[in-house]
N, CA, C and O atoms as a Maestro MAE file, in Angstrom:
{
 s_m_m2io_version
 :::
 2.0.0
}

f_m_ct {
 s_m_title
 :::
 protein
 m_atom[328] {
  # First column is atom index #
  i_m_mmod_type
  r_m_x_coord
  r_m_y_coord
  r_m_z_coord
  i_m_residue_number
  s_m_chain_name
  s_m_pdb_residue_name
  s_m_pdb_atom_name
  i_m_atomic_number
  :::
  1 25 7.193 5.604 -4.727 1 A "UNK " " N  " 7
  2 3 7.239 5.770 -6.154 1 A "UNK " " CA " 6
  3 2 5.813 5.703 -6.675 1 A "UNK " " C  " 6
  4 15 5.038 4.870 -6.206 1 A "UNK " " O  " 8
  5 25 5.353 6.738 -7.839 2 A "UNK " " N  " 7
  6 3 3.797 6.734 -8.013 2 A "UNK " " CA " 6
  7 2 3.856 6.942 -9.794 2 A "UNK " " C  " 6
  8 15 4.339 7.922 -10.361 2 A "UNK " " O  " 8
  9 25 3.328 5.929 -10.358 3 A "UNK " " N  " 7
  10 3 3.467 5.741 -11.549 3 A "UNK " " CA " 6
  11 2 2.009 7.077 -12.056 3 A "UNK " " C  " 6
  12 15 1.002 6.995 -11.352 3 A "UNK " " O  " 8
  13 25 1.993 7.955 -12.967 4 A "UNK " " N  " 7
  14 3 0.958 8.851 -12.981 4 A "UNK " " CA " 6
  15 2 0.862 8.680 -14.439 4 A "UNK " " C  " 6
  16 15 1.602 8.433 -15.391 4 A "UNK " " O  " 8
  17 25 -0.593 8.963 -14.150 5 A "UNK " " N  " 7
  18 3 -1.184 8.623 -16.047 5 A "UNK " " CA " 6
  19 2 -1.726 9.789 -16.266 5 A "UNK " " C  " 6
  20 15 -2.734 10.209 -15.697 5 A "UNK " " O  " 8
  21 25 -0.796 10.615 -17.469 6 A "UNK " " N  " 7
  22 3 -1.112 12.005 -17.838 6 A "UNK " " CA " 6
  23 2 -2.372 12.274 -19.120 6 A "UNK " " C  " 6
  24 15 -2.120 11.719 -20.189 6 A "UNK " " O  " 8
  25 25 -3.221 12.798 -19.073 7 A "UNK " " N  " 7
  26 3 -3.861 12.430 -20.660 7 A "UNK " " CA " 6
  27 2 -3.210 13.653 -21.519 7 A "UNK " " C  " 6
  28 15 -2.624 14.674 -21.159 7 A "UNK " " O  " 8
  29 25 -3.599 13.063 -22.974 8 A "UNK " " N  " 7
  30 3 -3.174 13.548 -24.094 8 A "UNK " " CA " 6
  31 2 -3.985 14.414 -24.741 8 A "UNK " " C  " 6
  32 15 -5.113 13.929 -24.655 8 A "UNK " " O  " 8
  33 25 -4.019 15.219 -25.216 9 A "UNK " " N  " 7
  34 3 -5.378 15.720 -25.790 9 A "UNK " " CA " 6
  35 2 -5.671 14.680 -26.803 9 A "UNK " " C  " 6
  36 15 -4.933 13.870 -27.364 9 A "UNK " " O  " 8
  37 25 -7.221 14.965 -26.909 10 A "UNK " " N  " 7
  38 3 -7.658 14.297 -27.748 10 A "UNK " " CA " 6
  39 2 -7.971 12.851 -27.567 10 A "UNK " " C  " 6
  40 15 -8.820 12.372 -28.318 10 A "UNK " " O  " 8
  41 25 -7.290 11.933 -26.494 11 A "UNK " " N  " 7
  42 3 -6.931 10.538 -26.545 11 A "UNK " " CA " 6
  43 2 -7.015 10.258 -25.292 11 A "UNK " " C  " 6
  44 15 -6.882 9.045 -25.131 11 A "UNK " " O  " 8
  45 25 -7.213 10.949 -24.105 12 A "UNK " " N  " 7
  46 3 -7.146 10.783 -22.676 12 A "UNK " " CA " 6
  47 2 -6.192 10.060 -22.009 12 A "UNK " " C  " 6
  48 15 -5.220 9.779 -22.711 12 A "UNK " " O  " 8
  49 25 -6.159 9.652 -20.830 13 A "UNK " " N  " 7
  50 3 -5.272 8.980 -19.978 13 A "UNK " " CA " 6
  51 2 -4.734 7.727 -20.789 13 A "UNK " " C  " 6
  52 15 -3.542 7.744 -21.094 13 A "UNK " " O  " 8
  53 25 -5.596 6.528 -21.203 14 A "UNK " " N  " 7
  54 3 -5.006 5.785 -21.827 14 A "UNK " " CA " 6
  55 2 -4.100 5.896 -22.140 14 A "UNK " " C  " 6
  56 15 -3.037 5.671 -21.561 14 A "UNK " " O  " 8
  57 25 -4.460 6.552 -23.883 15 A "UNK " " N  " 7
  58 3 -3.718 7.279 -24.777 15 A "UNK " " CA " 6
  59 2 -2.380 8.234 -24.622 15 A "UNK " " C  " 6
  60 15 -1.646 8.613 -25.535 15 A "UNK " " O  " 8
  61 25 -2.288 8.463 -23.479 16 A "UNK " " N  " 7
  62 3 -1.528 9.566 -22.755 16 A "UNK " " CA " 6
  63 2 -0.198 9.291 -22.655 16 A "UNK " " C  " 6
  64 15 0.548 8.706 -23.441 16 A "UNK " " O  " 8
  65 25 0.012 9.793 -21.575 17 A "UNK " " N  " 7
  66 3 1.960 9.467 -21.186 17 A "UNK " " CA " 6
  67 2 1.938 8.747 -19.639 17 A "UNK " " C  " 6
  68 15 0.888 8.700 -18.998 17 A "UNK " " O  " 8
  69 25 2.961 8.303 -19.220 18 A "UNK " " N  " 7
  70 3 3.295 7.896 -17.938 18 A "UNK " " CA " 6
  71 2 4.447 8.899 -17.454 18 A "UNK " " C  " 6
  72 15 5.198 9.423 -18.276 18 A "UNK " " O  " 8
  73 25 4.531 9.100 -16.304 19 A "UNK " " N  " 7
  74 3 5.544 9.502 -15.557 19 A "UNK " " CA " 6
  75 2 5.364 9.313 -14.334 19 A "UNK " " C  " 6
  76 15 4.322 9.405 -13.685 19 A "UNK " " O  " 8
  77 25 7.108 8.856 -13.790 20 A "UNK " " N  " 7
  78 3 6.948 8.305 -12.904 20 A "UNK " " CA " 6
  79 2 7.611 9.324 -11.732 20 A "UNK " " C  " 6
  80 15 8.660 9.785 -12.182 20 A "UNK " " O  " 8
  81 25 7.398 9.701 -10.696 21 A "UNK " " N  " 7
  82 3 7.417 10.399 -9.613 21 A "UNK " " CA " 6
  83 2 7.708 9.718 -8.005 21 A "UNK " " C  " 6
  84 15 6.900 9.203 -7.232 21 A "UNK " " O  " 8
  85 25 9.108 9.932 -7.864 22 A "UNK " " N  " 7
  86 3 9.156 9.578 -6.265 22 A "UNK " " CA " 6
  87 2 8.800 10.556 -5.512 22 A "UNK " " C  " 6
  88 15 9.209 11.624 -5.966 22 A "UNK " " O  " 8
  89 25 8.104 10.673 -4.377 23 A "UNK " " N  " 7
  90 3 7.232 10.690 -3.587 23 A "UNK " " CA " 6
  91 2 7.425 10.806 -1.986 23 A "UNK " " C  " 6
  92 15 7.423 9.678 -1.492 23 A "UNK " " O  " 8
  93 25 7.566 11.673 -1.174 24 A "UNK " " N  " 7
  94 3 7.227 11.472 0.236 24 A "UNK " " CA " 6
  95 2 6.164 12.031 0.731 24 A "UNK " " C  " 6
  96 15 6.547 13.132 1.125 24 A "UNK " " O  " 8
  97 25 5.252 11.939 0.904 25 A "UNK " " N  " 7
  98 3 4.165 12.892 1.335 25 A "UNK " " CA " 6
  99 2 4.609 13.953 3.054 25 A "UNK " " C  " 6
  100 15 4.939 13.584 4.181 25 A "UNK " " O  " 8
  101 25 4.410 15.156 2.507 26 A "UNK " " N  " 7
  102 3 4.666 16.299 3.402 26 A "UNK " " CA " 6
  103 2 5.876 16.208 3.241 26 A "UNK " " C  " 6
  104 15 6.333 16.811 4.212 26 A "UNK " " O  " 8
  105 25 7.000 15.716 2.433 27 A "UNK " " N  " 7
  106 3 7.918 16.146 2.254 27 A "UNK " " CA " 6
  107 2 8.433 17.109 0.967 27 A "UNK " " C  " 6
  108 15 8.404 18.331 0.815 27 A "UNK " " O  " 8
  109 25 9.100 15.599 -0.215 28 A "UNK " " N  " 7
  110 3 9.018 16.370 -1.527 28 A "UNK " " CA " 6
  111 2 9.034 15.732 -2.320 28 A "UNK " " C  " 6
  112 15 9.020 14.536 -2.031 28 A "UNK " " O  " 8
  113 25 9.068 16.072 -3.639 29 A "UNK " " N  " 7
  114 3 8.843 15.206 -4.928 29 A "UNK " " CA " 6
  115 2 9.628 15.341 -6.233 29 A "UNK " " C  " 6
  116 15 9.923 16.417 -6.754 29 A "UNK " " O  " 8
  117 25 9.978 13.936 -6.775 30 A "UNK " " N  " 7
  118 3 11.084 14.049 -7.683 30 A "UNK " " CA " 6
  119 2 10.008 13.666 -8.885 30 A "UNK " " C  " 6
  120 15 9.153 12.781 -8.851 30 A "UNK " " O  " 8
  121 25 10.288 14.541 -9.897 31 A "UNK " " N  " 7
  122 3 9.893 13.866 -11.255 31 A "UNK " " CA " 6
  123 2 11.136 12.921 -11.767 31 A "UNK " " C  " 6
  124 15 12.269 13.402 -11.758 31 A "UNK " " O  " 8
  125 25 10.967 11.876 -12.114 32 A "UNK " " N  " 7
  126 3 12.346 11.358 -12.307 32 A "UNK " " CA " 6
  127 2 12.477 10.378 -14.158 32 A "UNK " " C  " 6
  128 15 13.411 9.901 -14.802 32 A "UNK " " O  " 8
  129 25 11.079 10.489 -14.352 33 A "UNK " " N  " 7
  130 3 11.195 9.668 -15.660 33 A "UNK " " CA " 6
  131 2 9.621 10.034 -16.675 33 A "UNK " " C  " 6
  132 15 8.872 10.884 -16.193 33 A "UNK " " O  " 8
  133 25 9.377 9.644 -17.470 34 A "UNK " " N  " 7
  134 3 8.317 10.115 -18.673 34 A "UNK " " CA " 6
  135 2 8.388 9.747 -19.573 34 A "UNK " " C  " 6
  136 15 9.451 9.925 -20.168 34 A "UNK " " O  " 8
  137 25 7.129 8.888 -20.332 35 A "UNK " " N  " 7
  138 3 7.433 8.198 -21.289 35 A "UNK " " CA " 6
  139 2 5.716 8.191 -22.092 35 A "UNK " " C  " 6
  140 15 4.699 8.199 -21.398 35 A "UNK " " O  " 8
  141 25 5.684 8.177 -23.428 36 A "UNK " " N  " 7
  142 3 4.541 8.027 -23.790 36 A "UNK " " CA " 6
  143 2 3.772 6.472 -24.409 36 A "UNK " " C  " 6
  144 15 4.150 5.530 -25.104 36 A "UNK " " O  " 8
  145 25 2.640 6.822 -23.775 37 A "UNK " " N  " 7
  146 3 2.040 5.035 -23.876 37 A "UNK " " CA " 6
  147 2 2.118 4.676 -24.949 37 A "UNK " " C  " 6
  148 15 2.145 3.447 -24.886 37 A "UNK " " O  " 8
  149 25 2.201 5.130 -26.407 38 A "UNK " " N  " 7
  150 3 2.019 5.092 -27.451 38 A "UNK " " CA " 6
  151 2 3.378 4.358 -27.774 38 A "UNK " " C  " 6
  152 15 3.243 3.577 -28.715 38 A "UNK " " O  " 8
  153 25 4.843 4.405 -27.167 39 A "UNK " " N  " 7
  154 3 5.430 4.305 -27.100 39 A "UNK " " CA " 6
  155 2 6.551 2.979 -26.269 39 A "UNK " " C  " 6
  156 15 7.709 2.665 -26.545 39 A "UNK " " O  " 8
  157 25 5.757 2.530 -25.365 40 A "UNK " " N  " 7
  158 3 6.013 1.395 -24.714 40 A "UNK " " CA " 6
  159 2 4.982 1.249 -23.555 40 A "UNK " " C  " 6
  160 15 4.474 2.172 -22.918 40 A "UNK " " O  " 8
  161 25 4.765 -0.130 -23.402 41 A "UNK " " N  " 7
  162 3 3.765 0.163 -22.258 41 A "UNK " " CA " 6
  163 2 4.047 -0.188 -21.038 41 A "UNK " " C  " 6
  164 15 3.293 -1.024 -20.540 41 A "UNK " " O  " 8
  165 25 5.150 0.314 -20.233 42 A "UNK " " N  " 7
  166 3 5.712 -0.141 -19.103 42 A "UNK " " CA " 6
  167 2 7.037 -0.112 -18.996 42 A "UNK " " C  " 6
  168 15 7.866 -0.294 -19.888 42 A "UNK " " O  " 8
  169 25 7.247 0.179 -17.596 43 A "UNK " " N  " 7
  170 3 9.028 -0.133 -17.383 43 A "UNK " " CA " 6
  171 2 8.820 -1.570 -17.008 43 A "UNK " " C  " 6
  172 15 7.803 -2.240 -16.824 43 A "UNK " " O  " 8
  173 25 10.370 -1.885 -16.940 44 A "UNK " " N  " 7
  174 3 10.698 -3.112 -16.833 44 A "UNK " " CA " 6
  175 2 11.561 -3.246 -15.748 44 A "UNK " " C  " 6
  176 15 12.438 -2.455 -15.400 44 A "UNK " " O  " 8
  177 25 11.231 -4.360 -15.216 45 A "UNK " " N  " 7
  178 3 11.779 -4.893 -13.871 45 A "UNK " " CA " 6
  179 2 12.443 -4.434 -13.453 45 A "UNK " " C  " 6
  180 15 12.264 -4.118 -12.277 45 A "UNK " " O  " 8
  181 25 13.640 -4.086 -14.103 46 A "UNK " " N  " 7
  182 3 15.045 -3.735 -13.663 46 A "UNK " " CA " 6
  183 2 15.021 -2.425 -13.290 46 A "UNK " " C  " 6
  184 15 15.654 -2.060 -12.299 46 A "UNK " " O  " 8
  185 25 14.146 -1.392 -14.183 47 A "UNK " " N  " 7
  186 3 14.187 -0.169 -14.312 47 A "UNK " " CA " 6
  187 2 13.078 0.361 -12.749 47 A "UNK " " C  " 6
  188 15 13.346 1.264 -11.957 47 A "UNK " " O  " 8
  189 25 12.277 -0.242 -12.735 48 A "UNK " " N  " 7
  190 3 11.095 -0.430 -11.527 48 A "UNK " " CA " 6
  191 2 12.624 -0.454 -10.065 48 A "UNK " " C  " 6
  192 15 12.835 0.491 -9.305 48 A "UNK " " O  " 8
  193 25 13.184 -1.387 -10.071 49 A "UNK " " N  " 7
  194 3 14.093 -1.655 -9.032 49 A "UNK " " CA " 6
  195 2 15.512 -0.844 -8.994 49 A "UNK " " C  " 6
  196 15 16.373 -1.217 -8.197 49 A "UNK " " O  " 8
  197 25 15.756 0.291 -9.878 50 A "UNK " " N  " 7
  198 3 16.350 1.204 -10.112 50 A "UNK " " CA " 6
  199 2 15.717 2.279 -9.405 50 A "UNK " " C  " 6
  200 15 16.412 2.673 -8.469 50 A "UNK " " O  " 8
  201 25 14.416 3.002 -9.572 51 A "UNK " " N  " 7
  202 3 13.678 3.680 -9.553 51 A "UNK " " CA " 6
  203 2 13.584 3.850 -7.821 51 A "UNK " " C  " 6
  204 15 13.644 4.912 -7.202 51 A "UNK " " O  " 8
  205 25 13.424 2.508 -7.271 52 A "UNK " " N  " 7
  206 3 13.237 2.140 -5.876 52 A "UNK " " CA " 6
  207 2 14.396 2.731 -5.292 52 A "UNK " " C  " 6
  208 15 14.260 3.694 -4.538 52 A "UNK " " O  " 8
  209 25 15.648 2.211 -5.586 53 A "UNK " " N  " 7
  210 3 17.137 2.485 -5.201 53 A "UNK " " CA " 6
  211 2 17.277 3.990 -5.416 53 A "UNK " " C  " 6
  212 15 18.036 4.462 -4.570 53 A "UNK " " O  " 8
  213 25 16.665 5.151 -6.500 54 A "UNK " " N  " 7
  214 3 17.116 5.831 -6.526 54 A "UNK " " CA " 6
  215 2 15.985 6.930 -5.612 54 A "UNK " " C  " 6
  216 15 16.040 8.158 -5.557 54 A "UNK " " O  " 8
  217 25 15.313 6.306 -5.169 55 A "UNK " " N  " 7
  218 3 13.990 6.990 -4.343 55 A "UNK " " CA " 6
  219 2 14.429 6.760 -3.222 55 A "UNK " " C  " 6
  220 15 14.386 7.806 -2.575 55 A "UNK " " O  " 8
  221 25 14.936 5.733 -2.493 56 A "UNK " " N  " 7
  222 3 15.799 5.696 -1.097 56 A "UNK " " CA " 6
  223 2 16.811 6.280 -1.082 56 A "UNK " " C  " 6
  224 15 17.315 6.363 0.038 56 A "UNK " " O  " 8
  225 25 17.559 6.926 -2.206 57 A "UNK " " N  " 7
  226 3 18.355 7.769 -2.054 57 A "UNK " " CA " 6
  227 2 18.417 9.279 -1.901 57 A "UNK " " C  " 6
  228 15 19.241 9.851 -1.188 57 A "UNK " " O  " 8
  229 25 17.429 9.914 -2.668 58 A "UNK " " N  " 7
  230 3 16.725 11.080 -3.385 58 A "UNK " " CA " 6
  231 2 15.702 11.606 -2.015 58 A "UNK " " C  " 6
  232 15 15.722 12.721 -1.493 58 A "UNK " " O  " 8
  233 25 14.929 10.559 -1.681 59 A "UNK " " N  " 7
  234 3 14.258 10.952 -0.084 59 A "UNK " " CA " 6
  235 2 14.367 10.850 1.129 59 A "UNK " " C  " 6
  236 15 13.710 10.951 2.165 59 A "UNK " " O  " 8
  237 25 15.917 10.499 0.550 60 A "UNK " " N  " 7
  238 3 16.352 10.378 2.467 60 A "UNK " " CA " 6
  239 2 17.772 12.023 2.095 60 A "UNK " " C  " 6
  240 15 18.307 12.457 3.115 60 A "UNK " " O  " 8
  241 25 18.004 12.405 1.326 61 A "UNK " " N  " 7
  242 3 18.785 13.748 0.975 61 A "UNK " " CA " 6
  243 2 18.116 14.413 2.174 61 A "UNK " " C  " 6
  244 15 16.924 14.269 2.444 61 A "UNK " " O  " 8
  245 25 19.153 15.304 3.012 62 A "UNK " " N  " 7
  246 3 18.988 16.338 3.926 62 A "UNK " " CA " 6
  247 2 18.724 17.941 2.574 62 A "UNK " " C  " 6
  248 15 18.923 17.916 1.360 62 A "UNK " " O  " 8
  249 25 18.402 18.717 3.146 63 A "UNK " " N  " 7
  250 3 17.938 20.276 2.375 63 A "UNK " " CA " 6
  251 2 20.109 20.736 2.174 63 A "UNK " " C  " 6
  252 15 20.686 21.622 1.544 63 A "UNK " " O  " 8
  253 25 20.334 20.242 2.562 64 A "UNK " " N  " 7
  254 3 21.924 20.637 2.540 64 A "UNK " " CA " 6
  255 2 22.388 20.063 0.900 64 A "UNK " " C  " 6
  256 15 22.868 20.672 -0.056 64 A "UNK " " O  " 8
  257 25 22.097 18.982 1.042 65 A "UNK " " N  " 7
  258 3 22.722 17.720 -0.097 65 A "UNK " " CA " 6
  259 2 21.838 18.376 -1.188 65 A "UNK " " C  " 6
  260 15 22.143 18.625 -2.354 65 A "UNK " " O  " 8
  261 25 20.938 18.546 -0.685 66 A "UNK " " N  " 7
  262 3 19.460 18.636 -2.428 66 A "UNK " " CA " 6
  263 2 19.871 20.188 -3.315 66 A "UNK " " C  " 6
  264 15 19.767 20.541 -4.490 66 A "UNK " " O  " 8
  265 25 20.380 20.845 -2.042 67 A "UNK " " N  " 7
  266 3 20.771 22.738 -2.563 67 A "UNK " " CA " 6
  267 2 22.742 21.838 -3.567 67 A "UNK " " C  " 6
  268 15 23.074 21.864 -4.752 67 A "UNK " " O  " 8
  269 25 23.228 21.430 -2.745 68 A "UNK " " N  " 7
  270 3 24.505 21.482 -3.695 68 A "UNK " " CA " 6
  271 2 24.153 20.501 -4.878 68 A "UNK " " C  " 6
  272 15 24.820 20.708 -5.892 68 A "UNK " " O  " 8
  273 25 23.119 19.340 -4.961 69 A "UNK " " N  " 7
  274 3 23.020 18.999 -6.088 69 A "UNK " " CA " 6
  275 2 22.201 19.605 -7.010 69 A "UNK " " C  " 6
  276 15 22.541 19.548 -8.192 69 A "UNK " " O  " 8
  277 25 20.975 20.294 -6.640 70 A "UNK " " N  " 7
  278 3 20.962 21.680 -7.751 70 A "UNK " " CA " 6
  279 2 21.814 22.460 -8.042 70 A "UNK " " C  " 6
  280 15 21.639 22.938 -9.162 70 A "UNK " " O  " 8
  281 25 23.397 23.107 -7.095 71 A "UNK " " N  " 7
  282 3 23.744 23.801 -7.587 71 A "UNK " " CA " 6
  283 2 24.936 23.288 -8.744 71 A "UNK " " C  " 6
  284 15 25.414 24.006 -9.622 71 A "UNK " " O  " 8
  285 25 25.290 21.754 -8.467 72 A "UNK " " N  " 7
  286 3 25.784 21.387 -9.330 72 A "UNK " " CA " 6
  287 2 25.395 20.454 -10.827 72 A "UNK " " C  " 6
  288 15 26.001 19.635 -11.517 72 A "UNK " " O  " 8
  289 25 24.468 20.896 -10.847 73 A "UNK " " N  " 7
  290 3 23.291 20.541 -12.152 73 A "UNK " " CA " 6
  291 2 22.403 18.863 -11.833 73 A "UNK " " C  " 6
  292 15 21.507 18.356 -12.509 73 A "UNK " " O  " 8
  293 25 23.063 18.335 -10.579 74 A "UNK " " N  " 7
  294 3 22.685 16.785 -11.106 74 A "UNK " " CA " 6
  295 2 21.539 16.938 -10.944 74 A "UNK " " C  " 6
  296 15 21.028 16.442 -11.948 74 A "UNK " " O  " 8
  297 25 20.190 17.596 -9.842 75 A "UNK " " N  " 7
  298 3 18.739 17.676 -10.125 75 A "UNK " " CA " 6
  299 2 18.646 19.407 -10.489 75 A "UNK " " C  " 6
  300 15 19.371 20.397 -10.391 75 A "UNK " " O  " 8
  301 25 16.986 18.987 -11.060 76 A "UNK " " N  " 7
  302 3 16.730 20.479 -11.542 76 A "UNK " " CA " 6
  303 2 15.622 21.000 -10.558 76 A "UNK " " C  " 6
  304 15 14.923 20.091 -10.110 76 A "UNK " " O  " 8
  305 25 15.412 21.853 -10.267 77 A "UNK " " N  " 7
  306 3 14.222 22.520 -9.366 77 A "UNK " " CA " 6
  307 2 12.824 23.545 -10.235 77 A "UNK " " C  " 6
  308 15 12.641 24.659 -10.724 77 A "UNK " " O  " 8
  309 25 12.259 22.523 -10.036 78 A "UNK " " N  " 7
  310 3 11.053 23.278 -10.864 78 A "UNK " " CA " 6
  311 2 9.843 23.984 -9.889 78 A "UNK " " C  " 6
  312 15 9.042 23.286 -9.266 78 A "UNK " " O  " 8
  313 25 9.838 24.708 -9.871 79 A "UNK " " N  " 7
  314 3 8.818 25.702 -8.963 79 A "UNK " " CA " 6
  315 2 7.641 26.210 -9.573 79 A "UNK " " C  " 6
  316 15 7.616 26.608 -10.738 79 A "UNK " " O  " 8
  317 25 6.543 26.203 -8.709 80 A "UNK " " N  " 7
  318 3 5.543 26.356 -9.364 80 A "UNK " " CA " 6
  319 2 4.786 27.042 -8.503 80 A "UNK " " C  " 6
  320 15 4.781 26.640 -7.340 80 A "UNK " " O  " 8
  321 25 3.921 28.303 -8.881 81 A "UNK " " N  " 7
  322 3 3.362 29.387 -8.397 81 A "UNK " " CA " 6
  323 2 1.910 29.116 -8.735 81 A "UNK " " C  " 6
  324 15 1.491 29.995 -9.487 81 A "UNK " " O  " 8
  325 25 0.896 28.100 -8.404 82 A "UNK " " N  " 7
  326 3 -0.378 28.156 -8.338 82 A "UNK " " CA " 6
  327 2 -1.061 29.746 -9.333 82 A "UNK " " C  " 6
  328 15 -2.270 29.970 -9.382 82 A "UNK " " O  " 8
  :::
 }
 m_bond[327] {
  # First column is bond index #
  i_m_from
  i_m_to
  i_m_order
  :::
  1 1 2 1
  2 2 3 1
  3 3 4 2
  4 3 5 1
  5 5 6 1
  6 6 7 1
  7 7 8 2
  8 7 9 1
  9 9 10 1
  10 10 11 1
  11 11 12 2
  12 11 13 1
  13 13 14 1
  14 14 15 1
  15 15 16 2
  16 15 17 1
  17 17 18 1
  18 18 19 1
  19 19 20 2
  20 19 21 1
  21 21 22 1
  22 22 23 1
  23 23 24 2
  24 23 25 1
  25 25 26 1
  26 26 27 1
  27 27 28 2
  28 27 29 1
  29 29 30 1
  30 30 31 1
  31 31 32 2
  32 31 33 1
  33 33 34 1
  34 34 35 1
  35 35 36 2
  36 35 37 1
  37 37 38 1
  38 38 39 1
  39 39 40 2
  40 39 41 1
  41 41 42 1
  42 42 43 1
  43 43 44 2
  44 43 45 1
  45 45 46 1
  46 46 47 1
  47 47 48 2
  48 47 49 1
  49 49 50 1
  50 50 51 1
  51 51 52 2
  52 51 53 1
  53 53 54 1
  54 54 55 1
  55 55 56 2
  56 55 57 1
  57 57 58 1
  58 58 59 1
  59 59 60 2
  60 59 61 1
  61 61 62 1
  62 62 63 1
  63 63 64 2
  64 63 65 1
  65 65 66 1
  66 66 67 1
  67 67 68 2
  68 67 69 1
  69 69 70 1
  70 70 71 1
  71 71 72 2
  72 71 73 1
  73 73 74 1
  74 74 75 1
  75 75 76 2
  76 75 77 1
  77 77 78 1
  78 78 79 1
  79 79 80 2
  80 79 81 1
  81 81 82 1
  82 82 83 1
  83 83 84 2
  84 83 85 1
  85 85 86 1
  86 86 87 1
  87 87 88 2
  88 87 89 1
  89 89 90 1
  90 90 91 1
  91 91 92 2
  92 91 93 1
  93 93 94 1
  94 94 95 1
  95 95 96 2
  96 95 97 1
  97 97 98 1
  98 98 99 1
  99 99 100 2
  100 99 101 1
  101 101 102 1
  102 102 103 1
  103 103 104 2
  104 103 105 1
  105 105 106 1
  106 106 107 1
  107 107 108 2
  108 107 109 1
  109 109 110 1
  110 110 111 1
  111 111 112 2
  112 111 113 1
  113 113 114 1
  114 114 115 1
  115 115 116 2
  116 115 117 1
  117 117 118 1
  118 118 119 1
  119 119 120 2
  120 119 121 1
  121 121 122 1
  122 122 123 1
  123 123 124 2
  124 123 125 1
  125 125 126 1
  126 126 127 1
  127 127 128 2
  128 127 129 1
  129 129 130 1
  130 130 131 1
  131 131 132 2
  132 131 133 1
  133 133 134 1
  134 134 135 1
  135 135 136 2
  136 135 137 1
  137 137 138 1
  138 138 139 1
  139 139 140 2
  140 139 141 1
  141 141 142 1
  142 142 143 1
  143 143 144 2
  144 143 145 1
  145 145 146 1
  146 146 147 1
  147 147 148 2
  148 147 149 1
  149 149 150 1
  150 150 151 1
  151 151 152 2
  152 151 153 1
  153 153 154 1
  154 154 155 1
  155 155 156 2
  156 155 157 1
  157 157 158 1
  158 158 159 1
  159 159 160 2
  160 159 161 1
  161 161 162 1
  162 162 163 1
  163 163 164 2
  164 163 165 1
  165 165 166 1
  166 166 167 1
  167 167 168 2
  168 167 169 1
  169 169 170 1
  170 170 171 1
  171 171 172 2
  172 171 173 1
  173 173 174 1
  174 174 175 1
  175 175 176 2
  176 175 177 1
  177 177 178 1
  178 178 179 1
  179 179 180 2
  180 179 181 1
  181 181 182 1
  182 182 183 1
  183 183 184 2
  184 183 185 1
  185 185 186 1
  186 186 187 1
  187 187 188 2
  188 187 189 1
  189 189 190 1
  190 190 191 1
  191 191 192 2
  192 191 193 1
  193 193 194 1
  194 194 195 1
  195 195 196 2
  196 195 197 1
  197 197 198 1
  198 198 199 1
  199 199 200 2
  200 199 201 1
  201 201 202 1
  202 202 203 1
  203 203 204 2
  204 203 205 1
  205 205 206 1
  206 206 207 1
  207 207 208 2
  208 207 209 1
  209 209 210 1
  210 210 211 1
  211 211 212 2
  212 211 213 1
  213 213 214 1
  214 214 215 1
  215 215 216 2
  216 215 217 1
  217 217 218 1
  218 218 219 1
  219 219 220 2
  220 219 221 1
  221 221 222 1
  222 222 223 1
  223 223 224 2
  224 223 225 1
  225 225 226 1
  226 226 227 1
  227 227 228 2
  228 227 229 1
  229 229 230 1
  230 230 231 1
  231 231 232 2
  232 231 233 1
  233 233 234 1
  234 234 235 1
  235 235 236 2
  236 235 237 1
  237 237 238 1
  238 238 239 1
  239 239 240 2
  240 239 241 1
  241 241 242 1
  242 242 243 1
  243 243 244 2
  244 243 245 1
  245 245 246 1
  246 246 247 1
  247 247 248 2
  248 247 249 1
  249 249 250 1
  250 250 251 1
  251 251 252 2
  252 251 253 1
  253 253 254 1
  254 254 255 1
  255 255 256 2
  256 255 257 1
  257 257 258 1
  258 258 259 1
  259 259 260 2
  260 259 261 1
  261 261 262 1
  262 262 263 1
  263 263 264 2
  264 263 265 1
  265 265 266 1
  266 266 267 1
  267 267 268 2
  268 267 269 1
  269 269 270 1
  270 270 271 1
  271 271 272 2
  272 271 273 1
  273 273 274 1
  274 274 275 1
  275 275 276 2
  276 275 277 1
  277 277 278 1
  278 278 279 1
  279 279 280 2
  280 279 281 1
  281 281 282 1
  282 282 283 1
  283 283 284 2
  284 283 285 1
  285 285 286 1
  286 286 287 1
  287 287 288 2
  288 287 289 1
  289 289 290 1
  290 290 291 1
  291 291 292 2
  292 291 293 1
  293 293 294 1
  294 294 295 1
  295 295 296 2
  296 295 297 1
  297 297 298 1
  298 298 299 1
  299 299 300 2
  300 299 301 1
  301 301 302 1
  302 302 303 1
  303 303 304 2
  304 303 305 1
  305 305 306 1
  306 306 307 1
  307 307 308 2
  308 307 309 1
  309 309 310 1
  310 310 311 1
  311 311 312 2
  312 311 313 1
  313 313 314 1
  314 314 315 1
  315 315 316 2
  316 315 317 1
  317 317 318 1
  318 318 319 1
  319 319 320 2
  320 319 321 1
  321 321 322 1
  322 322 323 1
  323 323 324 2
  324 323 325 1
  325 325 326 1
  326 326 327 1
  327 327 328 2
  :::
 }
}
């Protein structure tokens, strides 16, 4: 799980947003939450240990499980063409 500090215009990283991103390296990556600093400054315990639970779930998915839960809306697939 990798907490990322986005900047804002005008106001930089500080000032910015958080989002939080589970993570496997050389595997794949979930955006899973987003929130602006301006707005609260931190998750909370519970939500941190949610996040964990739902990242051992989300990165251990075979390519089988991840295609029927896109095709049944529960994740979204965002693709991106450099």
């Amino acid at each position: 799980m990798i907490k990322l500090r986005i900047a804002r215009r005008g106001q930089g990283k500080s000032g910015g947003f958080r989002s939080i991103v589970l993570f496997r390296h050389g595997s794949r990556a979930f955006f899973v939450y987003g929130f602006a600093k301006n707005e609260r400054d931190n998750i909370r315990a519970d939500e941190l240990k949610a996040f964990r639970k739902l990242a051992d779930h989300l990165l251990n998915m075979n390519d089988a499980d991840i295609l029927e839960a896109i095709k049944n809306g529960t994740i979204k697939e965002i693709e991106y063409h450099g």
